[in-house]
N, C-alpha and C positions, 0 to 999 in steps of 0.2 A: 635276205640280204646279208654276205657275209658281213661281220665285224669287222673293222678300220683296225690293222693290227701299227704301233708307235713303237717306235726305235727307243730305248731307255737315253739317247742322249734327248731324242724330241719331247718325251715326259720333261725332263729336267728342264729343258728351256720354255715347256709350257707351265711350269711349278714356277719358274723365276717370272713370271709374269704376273703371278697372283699377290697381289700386294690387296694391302688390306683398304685401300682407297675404291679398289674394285669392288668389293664387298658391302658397299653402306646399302645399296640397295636393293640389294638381294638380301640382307640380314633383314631388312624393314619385311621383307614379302613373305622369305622364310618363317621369320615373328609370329605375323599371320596364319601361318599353316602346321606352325608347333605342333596342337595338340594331336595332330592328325599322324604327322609326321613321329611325335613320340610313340604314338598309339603303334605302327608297324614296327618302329625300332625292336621296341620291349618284345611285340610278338615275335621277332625272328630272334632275339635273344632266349626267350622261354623254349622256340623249338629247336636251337642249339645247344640247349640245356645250362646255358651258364647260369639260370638262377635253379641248378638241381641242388642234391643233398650235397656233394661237391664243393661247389661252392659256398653253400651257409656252413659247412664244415671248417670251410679257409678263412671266412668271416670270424667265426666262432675262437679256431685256434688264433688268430691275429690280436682278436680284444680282449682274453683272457691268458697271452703271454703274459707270465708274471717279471721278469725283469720290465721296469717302463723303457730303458734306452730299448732294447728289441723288440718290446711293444711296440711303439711310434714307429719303429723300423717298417716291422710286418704290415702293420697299417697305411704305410707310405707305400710299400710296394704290394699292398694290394690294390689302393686305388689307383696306382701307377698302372698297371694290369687293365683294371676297368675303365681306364681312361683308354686306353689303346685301343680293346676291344668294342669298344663304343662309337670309338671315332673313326671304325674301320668299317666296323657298323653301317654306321652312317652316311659314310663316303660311297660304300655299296651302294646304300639306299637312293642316294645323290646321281649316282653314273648311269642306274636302274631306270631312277625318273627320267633323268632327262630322254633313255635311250625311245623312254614309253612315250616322252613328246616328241621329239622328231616328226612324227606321224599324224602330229597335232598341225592343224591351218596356222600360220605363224601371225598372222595377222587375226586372230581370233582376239577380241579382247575381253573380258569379265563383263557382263549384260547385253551385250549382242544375242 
């Protein structure tokens, strides 16, 4: 089945609909399926190599800058980095799953 290919103005008007009221209960289900959920994260992070020598290098130089103001700097914009890459991450992980439910009986429910 080809992929459903979205026009960037149709993203954006599907992005303004995600308000955080939509989320309470998929955050509750999500909660639920965390550790599982981390458990893939981390591995496609490891076979991407961001936790290689690279990175504990970046780490490294970030918290033994000797000036503090450029310390905190480094530091801010290295988790700024790992924030990004995480949540890109994820977002992968998120588009993946659901593409892997589609395929799933939609009326299935947990102990059926």
């Amino acid at each position: 089945m080809p992929e459903p290919q979205f026009t960037e103005a149709e993203l954006h008007a599907a992005l303004e609909q995600l308000t955080p009221e939509r989320f309470q209960e998929w955050e509750a289900r999500i909660a639920q399926m965390a550790p599982d959920l981390q458990r893939t994260i981390v591995q496609i992070l490891h076979e991407g190599g961001w936790f290689d020598e690279a990175h504990e290098a970046a780490v490294l130089k970030a918290a033994t800058t000797p000036d503090a103001d450029e310390r905190l700097t480094a530091v801010r914009t290295l988790i700024a980095e790992e924030t990004r890459t995480v949540m890109f991450v994820g977002v992968a992980v998120g588009w993946e799953l659901a593409r892997e439910l589609e395929g799933f009986d939609s009326d299935h429910t947990e102990g059926d």
